[in-house]
N, CA, C and O atoms as a GROMACS GRO file, in nm:
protein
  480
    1UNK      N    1   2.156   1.052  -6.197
    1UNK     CA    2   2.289   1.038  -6.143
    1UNK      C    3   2.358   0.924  -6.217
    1UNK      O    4   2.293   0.822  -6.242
    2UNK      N    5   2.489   0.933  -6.255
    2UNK     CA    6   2.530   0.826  -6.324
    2UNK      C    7   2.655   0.722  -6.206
    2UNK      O    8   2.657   0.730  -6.084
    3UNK      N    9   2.743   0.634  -6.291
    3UNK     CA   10   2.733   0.560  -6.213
    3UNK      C   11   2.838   0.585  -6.110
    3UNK      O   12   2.842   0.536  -5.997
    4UNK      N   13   2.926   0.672  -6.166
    4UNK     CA   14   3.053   0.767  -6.072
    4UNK      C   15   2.981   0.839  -5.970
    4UNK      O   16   3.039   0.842  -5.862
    5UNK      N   17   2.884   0.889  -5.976
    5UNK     CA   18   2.825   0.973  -5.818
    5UNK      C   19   2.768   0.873  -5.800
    5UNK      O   20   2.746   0.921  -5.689
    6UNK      N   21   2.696   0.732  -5.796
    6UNK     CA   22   2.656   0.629  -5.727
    6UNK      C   23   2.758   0.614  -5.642
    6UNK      O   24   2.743   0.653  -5.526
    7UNK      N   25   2.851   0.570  -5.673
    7UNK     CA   26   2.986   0.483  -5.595
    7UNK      C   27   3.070   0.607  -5.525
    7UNK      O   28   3.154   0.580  -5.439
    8UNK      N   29   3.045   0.761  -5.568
    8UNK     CA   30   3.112   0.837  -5.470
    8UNK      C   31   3.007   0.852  -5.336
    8UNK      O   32   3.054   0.878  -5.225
    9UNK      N   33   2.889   0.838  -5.352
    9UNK     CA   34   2.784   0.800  -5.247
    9UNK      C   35   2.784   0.697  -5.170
    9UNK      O   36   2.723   0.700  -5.063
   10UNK      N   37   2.844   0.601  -5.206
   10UNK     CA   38   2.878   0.450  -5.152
   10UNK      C   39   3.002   0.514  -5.081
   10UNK      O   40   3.000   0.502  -4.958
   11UNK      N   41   3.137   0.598  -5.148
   11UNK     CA   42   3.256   0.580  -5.093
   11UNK      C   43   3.189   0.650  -4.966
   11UNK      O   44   3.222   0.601  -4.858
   12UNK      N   45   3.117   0.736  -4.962
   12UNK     CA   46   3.110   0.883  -4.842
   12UNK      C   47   3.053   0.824  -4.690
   12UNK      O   48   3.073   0.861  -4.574
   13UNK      N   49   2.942   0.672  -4.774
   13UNK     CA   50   2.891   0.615  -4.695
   13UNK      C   51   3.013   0.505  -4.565
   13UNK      O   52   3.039   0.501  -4.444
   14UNK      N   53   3.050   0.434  -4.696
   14UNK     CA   54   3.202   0.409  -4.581
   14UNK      C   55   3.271   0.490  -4.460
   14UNK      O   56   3.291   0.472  -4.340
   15UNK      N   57   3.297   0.592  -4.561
   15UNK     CA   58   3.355   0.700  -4.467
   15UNK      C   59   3.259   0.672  -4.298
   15UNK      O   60   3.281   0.622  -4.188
   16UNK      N   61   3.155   0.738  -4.366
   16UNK     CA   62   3.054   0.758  -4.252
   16UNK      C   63   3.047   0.640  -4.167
   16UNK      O   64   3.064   0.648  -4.045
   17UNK      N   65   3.020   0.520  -4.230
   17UNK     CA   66   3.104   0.383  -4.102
   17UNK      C   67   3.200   0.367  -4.046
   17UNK      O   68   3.203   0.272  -3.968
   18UNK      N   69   3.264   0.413  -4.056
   18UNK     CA   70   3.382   0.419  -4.011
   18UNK      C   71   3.420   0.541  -3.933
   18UNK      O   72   3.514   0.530  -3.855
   19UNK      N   73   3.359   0.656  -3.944
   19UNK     CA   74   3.336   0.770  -3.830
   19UNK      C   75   3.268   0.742  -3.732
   19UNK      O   76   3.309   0.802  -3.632
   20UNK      N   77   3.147   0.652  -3.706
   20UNK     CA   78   3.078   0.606  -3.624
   20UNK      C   79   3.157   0.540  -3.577
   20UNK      O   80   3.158   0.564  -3.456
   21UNK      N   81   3.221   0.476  -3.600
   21UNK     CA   82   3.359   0.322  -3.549
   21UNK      C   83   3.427   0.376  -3.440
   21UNK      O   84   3.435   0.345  -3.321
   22UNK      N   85   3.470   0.457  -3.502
   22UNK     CA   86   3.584   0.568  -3.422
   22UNK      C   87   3.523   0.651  -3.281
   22UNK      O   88   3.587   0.664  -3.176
   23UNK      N   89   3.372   0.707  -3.306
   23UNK     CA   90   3.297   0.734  -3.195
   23UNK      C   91   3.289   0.613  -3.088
   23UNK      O   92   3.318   0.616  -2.969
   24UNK      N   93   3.246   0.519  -3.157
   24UNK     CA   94   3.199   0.416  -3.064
   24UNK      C   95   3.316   0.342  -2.984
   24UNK      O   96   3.287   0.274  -2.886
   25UNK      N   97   3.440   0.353  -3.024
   25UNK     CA   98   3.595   0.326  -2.957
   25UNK      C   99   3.604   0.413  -2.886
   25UNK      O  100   3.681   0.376  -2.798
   26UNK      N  101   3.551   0.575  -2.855
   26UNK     CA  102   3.596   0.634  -2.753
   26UNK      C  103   3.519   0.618  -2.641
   26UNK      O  104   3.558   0.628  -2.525
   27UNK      N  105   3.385   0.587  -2.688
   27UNK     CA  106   3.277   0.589  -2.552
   27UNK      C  107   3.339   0.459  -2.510
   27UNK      O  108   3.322   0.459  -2.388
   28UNK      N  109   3.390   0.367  -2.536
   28UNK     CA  110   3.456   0.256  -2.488
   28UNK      C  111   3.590   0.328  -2.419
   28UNK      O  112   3.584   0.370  -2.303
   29UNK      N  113   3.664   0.333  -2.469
   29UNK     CA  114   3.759   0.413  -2.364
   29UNK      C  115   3.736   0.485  -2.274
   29UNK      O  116   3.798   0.478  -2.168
   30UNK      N  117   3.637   0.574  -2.297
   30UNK     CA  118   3.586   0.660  -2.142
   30UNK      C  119   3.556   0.563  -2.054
   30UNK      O  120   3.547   0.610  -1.940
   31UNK      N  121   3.534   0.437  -2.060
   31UNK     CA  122   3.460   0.315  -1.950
   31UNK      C  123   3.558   0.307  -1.881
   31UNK      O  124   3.664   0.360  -1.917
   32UNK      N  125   3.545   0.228  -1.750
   32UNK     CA  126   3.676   0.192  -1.702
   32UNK      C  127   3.620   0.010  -1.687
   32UNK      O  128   3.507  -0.030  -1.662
   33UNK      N  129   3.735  -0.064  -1.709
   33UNK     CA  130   3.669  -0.195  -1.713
   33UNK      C  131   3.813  -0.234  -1.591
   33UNK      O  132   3.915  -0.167  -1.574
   34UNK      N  133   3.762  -0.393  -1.509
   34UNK     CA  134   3.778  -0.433  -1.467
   34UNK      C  135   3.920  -0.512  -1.495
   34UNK      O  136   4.006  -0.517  -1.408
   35UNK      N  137   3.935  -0.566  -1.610
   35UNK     CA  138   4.040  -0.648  -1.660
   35UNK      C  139   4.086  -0.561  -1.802
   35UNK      O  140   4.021  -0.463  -1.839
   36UNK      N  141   4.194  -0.605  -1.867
   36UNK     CA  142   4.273  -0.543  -1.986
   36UNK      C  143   4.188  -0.637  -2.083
   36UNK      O  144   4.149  -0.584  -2.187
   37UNK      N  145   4.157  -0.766  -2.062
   37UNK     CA  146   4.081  -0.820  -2.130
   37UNK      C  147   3.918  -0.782  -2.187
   37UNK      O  148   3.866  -0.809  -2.295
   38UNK      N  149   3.866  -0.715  -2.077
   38UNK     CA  150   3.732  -0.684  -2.085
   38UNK      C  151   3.696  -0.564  -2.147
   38UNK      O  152   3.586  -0.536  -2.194
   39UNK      N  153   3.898  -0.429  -2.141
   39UNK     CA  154   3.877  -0.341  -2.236
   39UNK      C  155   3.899  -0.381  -2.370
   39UNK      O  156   3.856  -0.319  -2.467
   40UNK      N  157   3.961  -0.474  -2.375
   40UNK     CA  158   3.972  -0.480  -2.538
   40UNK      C  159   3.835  -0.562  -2.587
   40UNK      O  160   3.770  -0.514  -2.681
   41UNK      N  161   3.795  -0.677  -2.528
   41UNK     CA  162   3.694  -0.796  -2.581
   41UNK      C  163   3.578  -0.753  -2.535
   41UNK      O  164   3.524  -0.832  -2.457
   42UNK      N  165   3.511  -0.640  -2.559
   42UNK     CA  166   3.376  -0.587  -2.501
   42UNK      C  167   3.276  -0.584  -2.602
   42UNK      O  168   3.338  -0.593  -2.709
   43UNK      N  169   3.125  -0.574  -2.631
   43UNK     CA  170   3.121  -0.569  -2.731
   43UNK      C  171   3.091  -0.403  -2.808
   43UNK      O  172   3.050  -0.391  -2.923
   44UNK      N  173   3.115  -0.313  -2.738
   44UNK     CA  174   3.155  -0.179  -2.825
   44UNK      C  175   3.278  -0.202  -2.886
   44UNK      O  176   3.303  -0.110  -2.964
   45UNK      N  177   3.360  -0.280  -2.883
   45UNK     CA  178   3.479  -0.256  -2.940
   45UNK      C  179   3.457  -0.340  -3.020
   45UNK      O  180   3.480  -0.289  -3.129
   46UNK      N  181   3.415  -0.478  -3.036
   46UNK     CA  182   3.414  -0.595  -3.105
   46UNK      C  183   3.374  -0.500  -3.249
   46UNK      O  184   3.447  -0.463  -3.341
   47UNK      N  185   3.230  -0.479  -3.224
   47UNK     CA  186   3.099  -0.377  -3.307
   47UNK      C  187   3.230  -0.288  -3.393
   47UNK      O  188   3.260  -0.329  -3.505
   48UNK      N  189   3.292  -0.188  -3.345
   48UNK     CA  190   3.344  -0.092  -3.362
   48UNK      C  191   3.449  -0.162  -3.468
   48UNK      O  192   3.438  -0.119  -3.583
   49UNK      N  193   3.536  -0.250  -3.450
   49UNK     CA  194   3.638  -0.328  -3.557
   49UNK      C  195   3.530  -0.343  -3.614
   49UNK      O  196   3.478  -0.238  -3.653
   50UNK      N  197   3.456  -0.469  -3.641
   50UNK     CA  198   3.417  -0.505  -3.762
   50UNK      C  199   3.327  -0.414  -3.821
   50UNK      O  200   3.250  -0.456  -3.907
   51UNK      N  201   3.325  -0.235  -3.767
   51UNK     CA  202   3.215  -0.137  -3.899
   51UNK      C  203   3.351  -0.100  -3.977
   51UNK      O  204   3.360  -0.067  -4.096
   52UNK      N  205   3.471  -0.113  -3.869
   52UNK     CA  206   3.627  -0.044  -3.972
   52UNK      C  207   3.646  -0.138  -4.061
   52UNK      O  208   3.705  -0.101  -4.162
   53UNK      N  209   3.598  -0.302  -4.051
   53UNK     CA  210   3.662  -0.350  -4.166
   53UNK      C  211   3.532  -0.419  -4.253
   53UNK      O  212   3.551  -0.512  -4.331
   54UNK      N  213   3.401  -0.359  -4.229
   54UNK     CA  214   3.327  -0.349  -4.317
   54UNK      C  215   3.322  -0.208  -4.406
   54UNK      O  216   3.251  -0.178  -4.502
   55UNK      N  217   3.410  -0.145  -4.347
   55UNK     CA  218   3.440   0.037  -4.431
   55UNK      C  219   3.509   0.001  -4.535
   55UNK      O  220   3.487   0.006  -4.656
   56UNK      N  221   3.638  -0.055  -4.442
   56UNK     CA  222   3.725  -0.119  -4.542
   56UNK      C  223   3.650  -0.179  -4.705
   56UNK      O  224   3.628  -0.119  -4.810
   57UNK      N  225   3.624  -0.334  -4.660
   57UNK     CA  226   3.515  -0.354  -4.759
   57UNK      C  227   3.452  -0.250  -4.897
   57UNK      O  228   3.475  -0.234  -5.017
   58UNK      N  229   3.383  -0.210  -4.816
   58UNK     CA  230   3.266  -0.080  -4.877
   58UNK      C  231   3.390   0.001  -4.973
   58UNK      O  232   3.377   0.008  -5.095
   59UNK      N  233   3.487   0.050  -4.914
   59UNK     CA  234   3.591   0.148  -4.987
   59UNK      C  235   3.618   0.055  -5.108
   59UNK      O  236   3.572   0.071  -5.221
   60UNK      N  237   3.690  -0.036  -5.070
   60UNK     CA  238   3.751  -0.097  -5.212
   60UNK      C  239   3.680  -0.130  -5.336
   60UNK      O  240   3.722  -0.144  -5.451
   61UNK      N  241   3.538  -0.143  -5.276
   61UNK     CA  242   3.398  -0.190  -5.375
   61UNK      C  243   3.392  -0.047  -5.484
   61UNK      O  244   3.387  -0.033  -5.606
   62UNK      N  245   3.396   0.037  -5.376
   62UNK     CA  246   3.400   0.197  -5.384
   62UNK      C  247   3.478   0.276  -5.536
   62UNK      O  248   3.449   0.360  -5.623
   63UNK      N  249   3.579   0.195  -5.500
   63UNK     CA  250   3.736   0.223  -5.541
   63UNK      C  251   3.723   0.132  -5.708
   63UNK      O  252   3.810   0.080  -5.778
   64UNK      N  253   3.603   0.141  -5.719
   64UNK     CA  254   3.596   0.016  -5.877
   64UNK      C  255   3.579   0.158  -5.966
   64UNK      O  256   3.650   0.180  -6.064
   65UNK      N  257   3.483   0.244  -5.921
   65UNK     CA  258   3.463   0.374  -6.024
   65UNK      C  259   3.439   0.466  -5.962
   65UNK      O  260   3.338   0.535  -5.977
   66UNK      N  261   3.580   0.497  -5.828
   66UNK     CA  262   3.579   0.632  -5.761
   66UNK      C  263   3.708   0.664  -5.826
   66UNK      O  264   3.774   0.566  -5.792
   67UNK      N  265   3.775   0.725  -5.886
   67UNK     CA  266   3.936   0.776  -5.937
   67UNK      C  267   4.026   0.756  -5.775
   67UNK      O  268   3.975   0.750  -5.663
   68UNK      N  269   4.137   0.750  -5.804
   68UNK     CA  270   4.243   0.723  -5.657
   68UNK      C  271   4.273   0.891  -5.641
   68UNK      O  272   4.320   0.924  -5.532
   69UNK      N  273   4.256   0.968  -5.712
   69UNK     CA  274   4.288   1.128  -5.683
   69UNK      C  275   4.133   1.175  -5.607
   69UNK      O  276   4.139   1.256  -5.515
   70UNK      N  277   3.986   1.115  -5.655
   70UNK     CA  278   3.905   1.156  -5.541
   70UNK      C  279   3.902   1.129  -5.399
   70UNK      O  280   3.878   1.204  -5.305
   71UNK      N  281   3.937   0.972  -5.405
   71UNK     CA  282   3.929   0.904  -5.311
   71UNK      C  283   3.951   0.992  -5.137
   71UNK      O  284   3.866   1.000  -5.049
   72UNK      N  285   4.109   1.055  -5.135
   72UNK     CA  286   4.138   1.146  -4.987
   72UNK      C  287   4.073   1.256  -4.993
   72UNK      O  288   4.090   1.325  -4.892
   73UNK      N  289   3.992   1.307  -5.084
   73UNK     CA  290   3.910   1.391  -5.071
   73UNK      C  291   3.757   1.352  -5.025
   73UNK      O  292   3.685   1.411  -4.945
   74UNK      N  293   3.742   1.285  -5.067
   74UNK     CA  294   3.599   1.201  -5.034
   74UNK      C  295   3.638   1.129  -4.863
   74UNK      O  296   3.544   1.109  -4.787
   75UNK      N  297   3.781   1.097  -4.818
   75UNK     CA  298   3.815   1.048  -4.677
   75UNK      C  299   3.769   1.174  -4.608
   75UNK      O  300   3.687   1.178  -4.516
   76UNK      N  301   3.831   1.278  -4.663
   76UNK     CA  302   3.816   1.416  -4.571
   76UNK      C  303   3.672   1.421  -4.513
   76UNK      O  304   3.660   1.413  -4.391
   77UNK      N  305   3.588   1.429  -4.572
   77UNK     CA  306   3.464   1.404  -4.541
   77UNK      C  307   3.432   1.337  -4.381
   77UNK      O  308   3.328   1.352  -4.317
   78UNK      N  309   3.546   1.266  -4.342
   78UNK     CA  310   3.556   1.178  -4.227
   78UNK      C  311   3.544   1.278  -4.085
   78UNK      O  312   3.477   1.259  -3.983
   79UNK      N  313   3.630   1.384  -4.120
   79UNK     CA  314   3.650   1.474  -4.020
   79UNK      C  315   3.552   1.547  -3.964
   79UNK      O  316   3.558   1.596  -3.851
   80UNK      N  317   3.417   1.559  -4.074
   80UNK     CA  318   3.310   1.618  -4.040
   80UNK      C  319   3.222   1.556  -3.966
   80UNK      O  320   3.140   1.590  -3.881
   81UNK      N  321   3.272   1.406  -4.042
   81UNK     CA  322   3.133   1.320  -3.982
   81UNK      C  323   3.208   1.314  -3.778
   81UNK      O  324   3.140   1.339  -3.678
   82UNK      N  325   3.342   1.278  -3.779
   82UNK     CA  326   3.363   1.241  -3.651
   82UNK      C  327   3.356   1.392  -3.564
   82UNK      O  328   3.370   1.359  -3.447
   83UNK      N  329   3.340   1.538  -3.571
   83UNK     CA  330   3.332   1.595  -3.543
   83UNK      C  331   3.164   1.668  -3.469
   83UNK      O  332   3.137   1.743  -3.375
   84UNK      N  333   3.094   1.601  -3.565
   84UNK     CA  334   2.954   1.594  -3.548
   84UNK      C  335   2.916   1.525  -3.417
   84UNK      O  336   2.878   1.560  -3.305
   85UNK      N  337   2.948   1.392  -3.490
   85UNK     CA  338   2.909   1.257  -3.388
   85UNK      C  339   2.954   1.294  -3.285
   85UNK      O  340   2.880   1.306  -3.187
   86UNK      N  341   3.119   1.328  -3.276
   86UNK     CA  342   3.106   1.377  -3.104
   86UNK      C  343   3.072   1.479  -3.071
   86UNK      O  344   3.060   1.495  -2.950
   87UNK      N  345   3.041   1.589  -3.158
   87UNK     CA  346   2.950   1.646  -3.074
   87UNK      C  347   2.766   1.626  -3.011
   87UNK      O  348   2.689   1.692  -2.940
   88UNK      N  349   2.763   1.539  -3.063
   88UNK     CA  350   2.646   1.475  -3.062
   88UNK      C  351   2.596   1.356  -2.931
   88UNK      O  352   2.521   1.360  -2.833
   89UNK      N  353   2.674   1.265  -2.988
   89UNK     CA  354   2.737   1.159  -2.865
   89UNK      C  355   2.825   1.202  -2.759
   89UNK      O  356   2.773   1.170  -2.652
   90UNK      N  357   2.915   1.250  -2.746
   90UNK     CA  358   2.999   1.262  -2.646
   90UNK      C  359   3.042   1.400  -2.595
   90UNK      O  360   3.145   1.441  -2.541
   91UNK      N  361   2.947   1.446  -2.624
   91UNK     CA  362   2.893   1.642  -2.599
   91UNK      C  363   3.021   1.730  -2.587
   91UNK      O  364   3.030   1.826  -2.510
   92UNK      N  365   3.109   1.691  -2.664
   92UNK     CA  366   3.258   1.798  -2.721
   92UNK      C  367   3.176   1.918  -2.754
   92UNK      O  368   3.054   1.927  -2.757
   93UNK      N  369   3.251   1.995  -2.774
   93UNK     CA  370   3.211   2.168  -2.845
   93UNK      C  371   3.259   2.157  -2.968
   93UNK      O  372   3.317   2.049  -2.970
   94UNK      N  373   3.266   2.200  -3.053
   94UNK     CA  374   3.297   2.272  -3.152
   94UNK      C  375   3.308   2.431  -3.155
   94UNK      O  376   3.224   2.520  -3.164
   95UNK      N  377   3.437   2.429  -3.145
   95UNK     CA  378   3.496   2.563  -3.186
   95UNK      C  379   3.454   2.634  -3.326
   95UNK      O  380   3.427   2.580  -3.433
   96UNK      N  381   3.457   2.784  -3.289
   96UNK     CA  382   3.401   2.836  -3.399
   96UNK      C  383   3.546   2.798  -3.545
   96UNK      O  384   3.509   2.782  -3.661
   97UNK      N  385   3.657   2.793  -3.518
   97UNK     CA  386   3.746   2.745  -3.651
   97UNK      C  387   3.745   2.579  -3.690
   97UNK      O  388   3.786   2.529  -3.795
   98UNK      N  389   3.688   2.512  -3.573
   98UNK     CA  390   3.641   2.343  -3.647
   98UNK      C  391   3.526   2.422  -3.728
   98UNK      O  392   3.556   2.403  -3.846
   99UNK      N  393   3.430   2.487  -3.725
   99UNK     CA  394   3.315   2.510  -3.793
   99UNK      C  395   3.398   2.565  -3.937
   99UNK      O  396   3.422   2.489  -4.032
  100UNK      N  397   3.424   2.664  -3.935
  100UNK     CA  398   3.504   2.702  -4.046
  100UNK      C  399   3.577   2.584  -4.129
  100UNK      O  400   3.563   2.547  -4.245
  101UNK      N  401   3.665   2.535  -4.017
  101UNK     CA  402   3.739   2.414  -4.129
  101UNK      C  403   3.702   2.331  -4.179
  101UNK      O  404   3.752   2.289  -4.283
  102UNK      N  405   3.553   2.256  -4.092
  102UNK     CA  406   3.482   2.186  -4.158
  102UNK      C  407   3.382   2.238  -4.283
  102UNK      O  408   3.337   2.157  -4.364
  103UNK      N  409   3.343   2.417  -4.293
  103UNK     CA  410   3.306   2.459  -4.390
  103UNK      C  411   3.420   2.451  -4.535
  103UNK      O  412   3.376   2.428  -4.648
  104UNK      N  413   3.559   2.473  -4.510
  104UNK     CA  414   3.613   2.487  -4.584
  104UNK      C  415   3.631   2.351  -4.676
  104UNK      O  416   3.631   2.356  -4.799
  105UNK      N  417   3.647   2.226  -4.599
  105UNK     CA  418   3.666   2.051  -4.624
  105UNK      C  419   3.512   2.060  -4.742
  105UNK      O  420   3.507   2.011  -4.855
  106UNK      N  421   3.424   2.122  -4.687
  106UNK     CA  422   3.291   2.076  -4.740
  106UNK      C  423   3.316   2.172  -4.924
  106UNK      O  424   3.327   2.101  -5.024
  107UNK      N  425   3.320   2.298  -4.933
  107UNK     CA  426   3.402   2.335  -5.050
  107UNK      C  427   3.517   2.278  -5.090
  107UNK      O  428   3.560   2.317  -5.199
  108UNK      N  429   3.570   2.208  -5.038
  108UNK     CA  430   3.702   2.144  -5.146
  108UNK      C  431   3.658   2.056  -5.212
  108UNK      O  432   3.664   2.058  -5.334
  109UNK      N  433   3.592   1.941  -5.131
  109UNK     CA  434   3.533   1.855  -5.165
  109UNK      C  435   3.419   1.884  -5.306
  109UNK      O  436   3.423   1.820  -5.411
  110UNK      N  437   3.315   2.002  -5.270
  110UNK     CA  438   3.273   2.010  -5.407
  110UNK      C  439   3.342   2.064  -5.521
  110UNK      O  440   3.290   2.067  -5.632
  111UNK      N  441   3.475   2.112  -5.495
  111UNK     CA  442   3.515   2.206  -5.652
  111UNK      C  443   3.575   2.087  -5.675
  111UNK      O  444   3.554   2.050  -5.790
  112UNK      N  445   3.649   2.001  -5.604
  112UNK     CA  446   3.684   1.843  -5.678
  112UNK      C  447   3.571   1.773  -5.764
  112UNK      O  448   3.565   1.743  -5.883
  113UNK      N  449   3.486   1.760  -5.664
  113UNK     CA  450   3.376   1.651  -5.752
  113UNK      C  451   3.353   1.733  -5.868
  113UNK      O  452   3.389   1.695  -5.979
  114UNK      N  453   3.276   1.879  -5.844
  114UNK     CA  454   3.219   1.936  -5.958
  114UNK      C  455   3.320   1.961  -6.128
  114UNK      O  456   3.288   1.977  -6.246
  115UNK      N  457   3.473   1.950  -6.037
  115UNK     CA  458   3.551   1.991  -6.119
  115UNK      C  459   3.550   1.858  -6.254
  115UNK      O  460   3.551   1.879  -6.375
  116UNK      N  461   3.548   1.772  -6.209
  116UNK     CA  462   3.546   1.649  -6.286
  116UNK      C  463   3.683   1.552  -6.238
  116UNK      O  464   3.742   1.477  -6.316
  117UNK      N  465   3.706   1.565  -6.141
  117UNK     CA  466   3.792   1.455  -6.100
  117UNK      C  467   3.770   1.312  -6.054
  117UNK      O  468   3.859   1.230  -6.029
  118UNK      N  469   3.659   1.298  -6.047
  118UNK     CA  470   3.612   1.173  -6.018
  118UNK      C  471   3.620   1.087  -6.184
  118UNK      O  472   3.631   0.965  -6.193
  119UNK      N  473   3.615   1.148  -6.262
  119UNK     CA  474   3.624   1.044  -6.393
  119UNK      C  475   3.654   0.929  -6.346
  119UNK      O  476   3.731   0.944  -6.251
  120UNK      N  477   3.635   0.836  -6.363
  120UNK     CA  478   3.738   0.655  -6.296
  120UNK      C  479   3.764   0.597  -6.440
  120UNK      O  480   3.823   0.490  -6.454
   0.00000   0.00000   0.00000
């Protein structure tokens, strides 16, 4: 593997922190807390910011030899992961056209990479 699919593996990994982030903000919202303070300053939420701005992080590191035309294609990727997780964590369904659309995200994504757009 050279060093452009290293760092598109790094970008996907972000992604994927940051889909977890997003899970872990809703099981916080399903809570009901006591004070406005205790929903925001809890520590699922605390956890949950700092994986978004360790994503953050991770992306821009990412972004040294991912091309800026892979990059929202490699985000897309996001939709699968948060679609999973809640179905996983927070026992949503998945409809048979999320399945499809998430099949279709998963082919775009490879005729990009394979196509050679990642050059950086």
């Amino acid at each position: 593997m050279d060093k452009s699919g290293i760092f598109m593996i790094i970008f996907i990994c972000s992604v994927l922190i940051s889909s977890i982030s997003q899970v872990l903000l809703k099981k916080s919202a399903n809570k009901s807390y006591s004070s406005v303070l205790k929903e925001y300053f809890n520590l699922r939420v605390i956890i949950a910011y700092g994986m978004f701005f360790l994503s953050t992080l991770i992306t821009v590191f990412a972004y040294k030899n991912v091309s800026l035309s892979l990059g929202p294609v490699l985000e897309s990727a996001g939709y699968i992961f948060v679609a999973v997780l809640s179905y996983l964590f927070l026992k949503e369904k998945l409809k048979k056209r999320q399945i499809i659309g998430m099949g279709l995200i998963l082919i775009g994504i490879a005729v990009v990479s394979i196509g050679g757009a990642y050059v950086a």
